[in-house]
Structures are given as structure tokens and as C-alpha cells.
C-alpha positions in Angstrom: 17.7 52.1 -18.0 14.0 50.4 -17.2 12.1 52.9 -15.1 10.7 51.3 -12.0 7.1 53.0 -10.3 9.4 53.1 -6.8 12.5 54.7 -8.3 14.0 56.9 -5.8 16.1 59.5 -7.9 13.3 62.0 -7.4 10.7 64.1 -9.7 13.3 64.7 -11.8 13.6 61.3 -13.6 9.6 61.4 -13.2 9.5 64.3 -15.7 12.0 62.7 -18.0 10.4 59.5 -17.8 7.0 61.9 -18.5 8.5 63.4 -21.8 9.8 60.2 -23.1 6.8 58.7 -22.7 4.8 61.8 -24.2 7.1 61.5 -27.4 6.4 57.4 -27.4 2.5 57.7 -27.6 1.1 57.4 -30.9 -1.9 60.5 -31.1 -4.0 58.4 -32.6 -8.1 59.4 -32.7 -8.9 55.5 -32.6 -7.2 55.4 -29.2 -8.6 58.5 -27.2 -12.1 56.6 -26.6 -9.9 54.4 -24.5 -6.8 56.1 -23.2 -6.7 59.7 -21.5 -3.4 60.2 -23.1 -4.2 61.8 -25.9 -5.6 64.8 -23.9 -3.0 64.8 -21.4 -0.2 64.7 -24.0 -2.3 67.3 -26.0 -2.5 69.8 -22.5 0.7 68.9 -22.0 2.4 70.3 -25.2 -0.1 73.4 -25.4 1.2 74.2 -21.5 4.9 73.6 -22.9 4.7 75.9 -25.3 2.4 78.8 -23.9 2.6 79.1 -20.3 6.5 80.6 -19.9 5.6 83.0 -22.1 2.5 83.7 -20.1 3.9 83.9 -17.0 7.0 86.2 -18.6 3.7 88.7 -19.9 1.6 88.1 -16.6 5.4 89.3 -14.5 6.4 92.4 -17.0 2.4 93.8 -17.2 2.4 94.0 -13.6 6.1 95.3 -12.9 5.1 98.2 -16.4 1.9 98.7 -14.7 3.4 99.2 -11.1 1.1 96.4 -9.5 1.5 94.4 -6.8 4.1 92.0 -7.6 3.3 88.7 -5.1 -0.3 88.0 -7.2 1.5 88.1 -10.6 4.8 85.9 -9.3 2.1 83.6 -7.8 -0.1 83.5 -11.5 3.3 83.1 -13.0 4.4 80.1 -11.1 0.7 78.7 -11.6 1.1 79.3 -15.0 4.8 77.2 -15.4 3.5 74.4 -13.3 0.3 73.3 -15.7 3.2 71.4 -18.1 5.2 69.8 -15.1 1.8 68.8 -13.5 1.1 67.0 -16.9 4.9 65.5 -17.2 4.6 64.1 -14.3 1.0 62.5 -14.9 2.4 61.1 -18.0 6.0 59.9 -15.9 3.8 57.8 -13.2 1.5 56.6 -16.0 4.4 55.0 -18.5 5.4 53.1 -15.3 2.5 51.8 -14.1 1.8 48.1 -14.9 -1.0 47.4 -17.1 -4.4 45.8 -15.9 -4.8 42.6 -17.0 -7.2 43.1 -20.0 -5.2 46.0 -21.5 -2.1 43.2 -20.6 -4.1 40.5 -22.8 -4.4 43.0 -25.6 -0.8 44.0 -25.5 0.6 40.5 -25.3 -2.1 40.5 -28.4 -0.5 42.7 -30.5 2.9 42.0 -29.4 2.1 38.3 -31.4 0.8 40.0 -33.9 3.8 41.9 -35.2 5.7 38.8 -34.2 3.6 37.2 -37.0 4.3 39.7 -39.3 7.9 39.0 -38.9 9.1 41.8 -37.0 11.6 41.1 -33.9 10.6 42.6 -30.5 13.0 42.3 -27.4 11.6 39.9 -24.6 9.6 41.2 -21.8 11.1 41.6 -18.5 8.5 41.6 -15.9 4.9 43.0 -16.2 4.3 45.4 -19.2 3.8 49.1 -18.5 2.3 51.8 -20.4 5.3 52.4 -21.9 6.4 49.2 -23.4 2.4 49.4 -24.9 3.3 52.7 -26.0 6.6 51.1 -28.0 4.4 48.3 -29.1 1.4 50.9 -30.4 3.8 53.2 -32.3 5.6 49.9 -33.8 2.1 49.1 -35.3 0.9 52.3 -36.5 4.0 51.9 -38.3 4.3 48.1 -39.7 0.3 46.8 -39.6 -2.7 47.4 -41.2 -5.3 49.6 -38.9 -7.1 47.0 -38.2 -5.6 45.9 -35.3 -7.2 48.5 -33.3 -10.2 46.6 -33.8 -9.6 44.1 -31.3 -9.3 46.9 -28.6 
């Protein structure tokens, strides 16, 4: 299913479209000049992985400790929301429609693994982030490097 930027199923398909995307993006040094995704996917993984068990060790220090419990249930729910803030950056960004000079480049490269015989499925409607996520992680994989050198 094609995520839309005015889907109505709630933050919940936002996240997965978020995740999805966060898998899709090539982490790529060339690109991070350019695109703020390699950060936020970065963040984004670090939180994943980190902040549960932070906010499990903020809750038990202060329950063992006998301290007051509304500050640490309010640093632990801080704590598990830094990754869903950053899933849900990432879910609004892969639907967003390109501007028209990243658009030029990605019709750009699109031709260009056209060229080098590789099939890609037709466009429906403007390209998003994530269709120039596909396209990126498709030539990371099938081109030279050069073909950042365009962007």
C-alpha cells in the first residue's frame, strides 16, 4: 500500500511508515551534507535501543531508593518518547513530495539505472522521499559512486 501525507489511519501507520523508511535509507557519509536523515536515523536507532532500558533504571532507582515516583514516571516516559518522536519525523518525511530540484535529480538517477539496464516500476504521482530512498539504496548497490556527484 502507497502511503499518502493525509492518510487518516492515525500515528500508528506514521510510525510504521517511519521505520520502513528508516530501514530504506542508505547511511551513506556522501549524503549527510545534504539530507538530515542520516542523524535522525542515527538518534533514532541510539533512542531505540537505549532509552526503555533507561526509563526501566530511571523507574526501579527511584522505587529502591523510595523517591518520589511522579518525576521518575515523567523522565521515564520522556525517555521512551525520544525514538517515537524520531519515527515519526522519519514517517512524515518518506511521504513528503520532493522539491523540484531534489525531483530533477531523482528522475536523474532513476535514467541512470534505467541505462544501466535495471528495471524500475513506473512512478505514480510525484516522487517522495521514499521512492528516492528505493532509488538511492538501488544505486549504492548496482552503480559506480559516482553518481553522487551530480547531487
Amino acid at each position: 500500500m502507497k502511503p499518502q501525507p493525509t492518510d487518516k489511519r492515525g500515528g500508528w501507520r506514521v510510525l510504521h511508515y517511519g521505520q520502513h523508511y528508516m530501514k530504506t535509507w542508505p547511511l551513506d557519509k556522501r549524503l549527510a551534507p545534504v539530507f538530515p536523515e542520516n542523524r535522525v536515523v542515527r538518534a533514532t536507532q541510539f533512542g531505540i535501543r537505549f532509552m526503555p532500558p533507561l526509563a526501566v533504571f530511571t523507574l526501579t532507582w527511584q522505587i529502591a531508593l523510595g523517591g518520589q515516583l511522579g518525576p521518575a514516571v515523567a523522565t521515564a516516559l520522556f525517555a521512551c518518547s525520544l525514538p517515537l518522536q524520531g519515527l515519526w519525523w522519519l514517517g512524515r518525511r518518506s511521504v513528503s513530495p520532493l522539491p523540484p530540484t531534489l525531483s530533477e535529480w531523482f528522475h536523474d538517477l532513476r535514467l541512470k539505472l534505467q541505462e544501466a539496464g535495471l528495471a524500475l516500476a513506473p512512478i505514480e504521482g510525484k516522487p517522495t522521499y521514499q521512492m528516492l530512498a528505493d532509488v538511492l539504496k538501488r544505486a549504492f548497490k548496482q552503480l559506480d559512486k559516482t553518481f553522487l556527484d551530480d547531487l
